[in-house]
N, C-alpha and C positions, 0 to 999 in steps of 0.2 A: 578685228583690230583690238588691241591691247595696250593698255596705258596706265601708267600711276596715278593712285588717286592721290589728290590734297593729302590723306594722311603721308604716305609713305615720303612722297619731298618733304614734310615736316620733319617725317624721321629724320630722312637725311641730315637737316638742318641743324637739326641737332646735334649733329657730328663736328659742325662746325668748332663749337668753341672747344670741344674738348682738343680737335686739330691747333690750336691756336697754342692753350695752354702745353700741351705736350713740345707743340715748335718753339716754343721761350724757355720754359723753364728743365725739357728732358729730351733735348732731339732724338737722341738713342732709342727711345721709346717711340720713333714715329710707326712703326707696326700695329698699334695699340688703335691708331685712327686708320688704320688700313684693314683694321678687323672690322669695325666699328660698317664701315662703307659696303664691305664685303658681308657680314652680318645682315644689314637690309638689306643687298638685293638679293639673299636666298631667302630669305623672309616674301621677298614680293615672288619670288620664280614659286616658293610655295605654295605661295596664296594661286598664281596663275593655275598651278598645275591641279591643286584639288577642290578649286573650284566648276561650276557649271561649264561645259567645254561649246566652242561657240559652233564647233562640226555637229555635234547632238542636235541645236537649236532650229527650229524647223515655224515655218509658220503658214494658215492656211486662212483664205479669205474668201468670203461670198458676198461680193460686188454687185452693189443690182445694177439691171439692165438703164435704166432711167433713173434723172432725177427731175424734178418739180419744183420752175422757181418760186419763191416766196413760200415754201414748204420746208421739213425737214426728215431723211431718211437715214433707217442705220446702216451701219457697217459692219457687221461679225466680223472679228477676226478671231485665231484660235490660237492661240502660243503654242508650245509642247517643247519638251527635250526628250528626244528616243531613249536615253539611259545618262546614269552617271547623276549626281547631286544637281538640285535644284538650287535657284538664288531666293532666299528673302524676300527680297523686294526687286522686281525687274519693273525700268521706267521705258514707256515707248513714244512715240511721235509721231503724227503722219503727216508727211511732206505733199503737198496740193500746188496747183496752178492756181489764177486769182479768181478766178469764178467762184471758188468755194469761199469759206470764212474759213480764216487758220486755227487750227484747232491747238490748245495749248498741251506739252508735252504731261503724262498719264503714267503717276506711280501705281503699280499693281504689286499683291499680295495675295497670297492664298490661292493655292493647286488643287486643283480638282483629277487626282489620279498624277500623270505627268502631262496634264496642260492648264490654260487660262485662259477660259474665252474672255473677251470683249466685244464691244460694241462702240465704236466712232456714231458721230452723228454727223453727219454731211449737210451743211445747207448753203447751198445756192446763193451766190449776191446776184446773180443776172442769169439770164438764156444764154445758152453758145456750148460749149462743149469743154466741162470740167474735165482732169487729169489728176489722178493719183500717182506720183511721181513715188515717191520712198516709202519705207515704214523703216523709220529708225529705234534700234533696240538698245539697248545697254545696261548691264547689274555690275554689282563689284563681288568679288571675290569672300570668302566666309572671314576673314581675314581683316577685308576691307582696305588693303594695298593695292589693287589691282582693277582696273576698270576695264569690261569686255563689251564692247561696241560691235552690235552686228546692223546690217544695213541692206534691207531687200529691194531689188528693184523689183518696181510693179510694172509703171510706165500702161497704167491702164486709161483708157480715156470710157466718159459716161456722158452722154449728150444729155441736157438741160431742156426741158420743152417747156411750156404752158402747164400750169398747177391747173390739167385735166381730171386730174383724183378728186381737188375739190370742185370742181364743175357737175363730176358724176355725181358727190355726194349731196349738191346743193339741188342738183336736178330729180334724183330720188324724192327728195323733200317735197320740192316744192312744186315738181310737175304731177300733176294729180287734176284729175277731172274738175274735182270740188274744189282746189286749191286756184284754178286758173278762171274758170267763170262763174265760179261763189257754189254754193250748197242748193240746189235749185233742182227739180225733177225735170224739166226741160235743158238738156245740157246742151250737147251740140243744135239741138234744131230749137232754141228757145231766147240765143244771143245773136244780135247783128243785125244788120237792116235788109240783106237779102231776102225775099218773100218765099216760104216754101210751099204752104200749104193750110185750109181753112180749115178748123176743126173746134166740135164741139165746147162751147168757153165751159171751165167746172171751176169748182172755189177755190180760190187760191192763187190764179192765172190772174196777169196785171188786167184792170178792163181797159186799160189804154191800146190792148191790141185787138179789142171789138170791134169787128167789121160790121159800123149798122147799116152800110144798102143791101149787103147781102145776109143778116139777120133778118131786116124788113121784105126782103124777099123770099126768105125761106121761114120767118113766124117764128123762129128761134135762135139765142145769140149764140152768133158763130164769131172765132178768133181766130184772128193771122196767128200763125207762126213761122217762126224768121228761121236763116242758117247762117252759120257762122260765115263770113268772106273766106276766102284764102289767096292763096298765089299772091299775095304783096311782095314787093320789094322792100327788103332791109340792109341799110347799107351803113358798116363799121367802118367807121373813119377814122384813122386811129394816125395822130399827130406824134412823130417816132424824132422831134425836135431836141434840142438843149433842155427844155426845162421838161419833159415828158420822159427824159432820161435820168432824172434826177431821183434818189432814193425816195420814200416814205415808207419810215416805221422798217429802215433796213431791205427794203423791198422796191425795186425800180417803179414808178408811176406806171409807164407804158405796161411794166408787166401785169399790176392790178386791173387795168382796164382789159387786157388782152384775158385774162381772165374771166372778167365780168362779159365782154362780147362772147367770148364761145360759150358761158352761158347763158345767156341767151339767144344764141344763135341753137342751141339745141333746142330749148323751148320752141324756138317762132320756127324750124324745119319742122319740128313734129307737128306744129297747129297747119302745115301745108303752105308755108309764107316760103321765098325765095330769100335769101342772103347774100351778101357780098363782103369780101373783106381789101380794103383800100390804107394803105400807109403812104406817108409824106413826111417832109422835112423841108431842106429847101428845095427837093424836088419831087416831085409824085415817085412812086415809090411800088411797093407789092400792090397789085391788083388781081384779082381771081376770078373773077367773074359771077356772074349768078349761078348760087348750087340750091339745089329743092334736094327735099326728102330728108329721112334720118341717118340713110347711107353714106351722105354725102357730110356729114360730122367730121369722120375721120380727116377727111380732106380739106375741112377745114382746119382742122386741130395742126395739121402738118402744114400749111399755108400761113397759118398765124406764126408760125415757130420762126416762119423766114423775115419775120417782123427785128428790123436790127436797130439799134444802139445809133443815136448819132449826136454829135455836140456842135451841129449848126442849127441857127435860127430859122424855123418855121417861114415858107414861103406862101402864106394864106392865099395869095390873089392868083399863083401858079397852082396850087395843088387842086384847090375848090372850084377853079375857074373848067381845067383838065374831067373832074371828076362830074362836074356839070356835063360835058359835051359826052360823056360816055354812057347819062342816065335819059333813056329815051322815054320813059314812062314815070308817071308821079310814084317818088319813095319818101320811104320814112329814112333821113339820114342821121345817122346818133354821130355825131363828132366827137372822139374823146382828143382835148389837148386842154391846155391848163394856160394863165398869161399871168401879169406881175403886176401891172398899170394901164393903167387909161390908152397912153401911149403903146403901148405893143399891142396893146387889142383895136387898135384903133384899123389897123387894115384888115383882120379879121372881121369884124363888126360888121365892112363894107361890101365884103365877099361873100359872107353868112347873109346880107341881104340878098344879094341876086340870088342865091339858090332857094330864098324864101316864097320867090314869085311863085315855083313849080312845083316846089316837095316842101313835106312837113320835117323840121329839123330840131332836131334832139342836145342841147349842149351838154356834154357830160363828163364832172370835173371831181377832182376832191375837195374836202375839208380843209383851210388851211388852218392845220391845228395848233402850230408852230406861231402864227398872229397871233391868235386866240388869246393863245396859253400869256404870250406876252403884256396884252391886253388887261387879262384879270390876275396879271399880278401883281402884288400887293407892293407900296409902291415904298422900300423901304431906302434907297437912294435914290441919288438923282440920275442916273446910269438909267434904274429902271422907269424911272419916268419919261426918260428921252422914249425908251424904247419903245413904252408906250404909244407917246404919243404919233410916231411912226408907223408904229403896226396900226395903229386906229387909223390912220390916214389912207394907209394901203388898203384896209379893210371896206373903208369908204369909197376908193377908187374902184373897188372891186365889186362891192354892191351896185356901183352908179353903172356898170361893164354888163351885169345880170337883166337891170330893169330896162336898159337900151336893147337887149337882144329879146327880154319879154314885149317891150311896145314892138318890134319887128313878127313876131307871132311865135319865136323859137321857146320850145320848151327848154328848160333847166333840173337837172338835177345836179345838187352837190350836199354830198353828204362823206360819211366815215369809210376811210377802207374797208372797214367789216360790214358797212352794210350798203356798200353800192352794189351789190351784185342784186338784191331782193329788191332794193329802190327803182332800177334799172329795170326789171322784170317787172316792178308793178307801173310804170308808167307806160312799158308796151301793152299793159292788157287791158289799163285806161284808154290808151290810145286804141286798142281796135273796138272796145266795148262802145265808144263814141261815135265809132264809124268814121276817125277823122282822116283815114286814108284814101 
């Protein structure tokens, strides 16, 4: 496509008064503004024709397979013109569906031979399946009359999963022998209350696992040694509600916690524990049932992805009630979901108690850093004092929300999106070091 730029209708315009004055004072002379008119637009047919040709113009893309929400990955692209003069400055665009962030349109300069790589950064606002629709191009002419518009359909789509890259790289870290039951010469056969076997105590061994009947029966101290439990139940509760839908830090809530479960759902399959993964809203939702082993990862990873988006209010007493009749054996349940007040956690609270009788229950929420911030700011109107003292109020509602689910026996954690995943990991490995499954 080809089009005038701003200059060349300026030229034009400029024709104007010379037309005016010639039509008053020398009609005869109106040839003189019919030059004038005819003048620019071979001036622009010039510019078209020896400029960059939009058939030359080719362009080539390597699209990755996936992307990772709350993550961010590139996009090569390659410009090139097969032959015939290159533009100055060629500016591009790339046209997306709403999954991604819009990316603002990108002056380039400078050829390398007859192309111009680039590089887009693609990032994710949610899960579901992004689409690269256009890549729009366009230079002007050497000239600067003439604007050439080329316009590729891609029409590519790239499904969106769980930011599993940062899962592997968090699980590289931090799964490690020493890293999970401490720096200790007894690793697997030295933690847990399972009994394995009696052996000679030596310096350094706790003497709290001295067996003295059978030290006094054998004239020398001997020591328990423990193994680690396994085959526990864990179970990801993950609240897929209105407010669990809601951004933090540009990134969906539901998705940081979906995040933070499959890492640690890699962790506690490799310690030999069972997993489950369980979503709700106003109605119970994905359910997978129990998967053992490290095989059984992948299938996780694909089963959280089916975790969707919803802007209805959490039904606490149907999902927990459901999720209750389906757990035959005592679990550890991590519930990720988030509330505002007293009042919306209030049927939570009562639901979280009945599943308190039988399992040990995990609350696992974020920072509200957005209070916080409002909280410790400095108080230079009266706007921020109100806010103040609102956010305090909430903040109060919500501490009073914590200590009603801690007198029930429910652990808590809430802390910062960057570091609920290692929080989360370290109170599962308090929780089995305690025996409290």
């Amino acid at each position: 496509m080809i089009s005038p730029t701003p200059r060349a209708i300026f030229l034009m315009l400029l024709g104007v008064p010379l037309m005016l004055v010639i039509a008053l004072s020398a009609p005869a002379l109106w040839i003189m503004s019919a030059g004038w008119i005819v003048g620019v637009g071979a001036l622009v047919l010039v510019d078209a024709v020896i400029g960059a040709s939009l058939r030359d113009y080719g362009v080539t893309m390597d699209a990755p397979a996936l992307l990772y929400a709350g993550g961010s990955d590139p996009l090569p692209v390659t410009l090139g013109f097969a032959r015939g003069p290159l533009p100055r400055r060629i500016q591009v665009q790339l046209e997306t569906n709403d999954f991604l962030e819009a990316l603002p349109a990108k002056g380039l300069r400078g050829w390398e031979g007859r192309t111009r790589p680039y590089a887009f950064t693609l990032t994710p606002k949610r899960r579901g399946l992004a689409k690269l629709v256009r890549l729009w191009s366009r230079w002007n002419g050497p000239l600067g009359l003439v604007q050439k518009r080329h316009i590729a359909q891609l029409d590519r789509d790239i499904p969106v999963t769980p930011n599993v890259r940062w899962v592997k790289d968090e699980a590289i870290r931090l799964f490690s022998r020493d890293a999970a039951f401490g720096i200790k010469t007894q690793i697997e056969r030295g933690d847990g209350s399972e009994f394995d076997a009696l052996r000679d105590f030596a310096s350094g061994m706790d003497r709290r696992a001295i067996d003295w009947k059978h030290s006094a029966r054998h004239r020398s101290l001997l020591a328990k040694e423990f193994r680690t439990e396994r085959n526990h139940n864990i179970v990801f509760a993950f609240d897929t509600g209105r407010l669990m839908s809601e951004p933090l830090g540009g990134v969906p809530k539901i998705d940081r916690a979906i995040n933070a479960g499959l890492l640690l759902s890699y962790v506690s399959l490799r310690h030999g524990d069972r997993t489950m993964f369980y979503g709700f809203d106003a109605r119970p939702g994905l359910s997978t049932g129990f998967l053992s082993g490290p095989r059984s990862f992948p299938k996780a990873q694909g089963m959280a992805a089916n975790l969707d988006y919803s802007s209805e209010e959490t039904n606490f007493t149907l999902a927990l009630s459901t999720l209750a009749n389906r757990l035959e054996r005592r679990s550890l349940v991590i519930i990720f979901s988030d509330f505002v007040d007293t009042i919306s956690a209030e049927l939570m609270l009562e639901n979280v108690k009945r599943l308190t009788d039988r399992h040990l229950i995990l609350f696992a929420t974020f920072e509200d850093e957005a209070m916080s911030a409002m909280v410790d700011a400095p108080p230079e109107t009266t706007l921020d004092v109100t806010r103040a003292v609102i956010a305090d109020g909430l903040l109060s509602e919500r501490d009073l929300v914590f200590r009603r689910l801690q007198r029930m026996g429910v652990q808590i954690i809430e802390t910062r999106p960057e570091a609920f995943g290692g929080a989360l990991i370290s109170r599962y490995l308090q929780i089995k070091q305690r025996d409290m499954l």
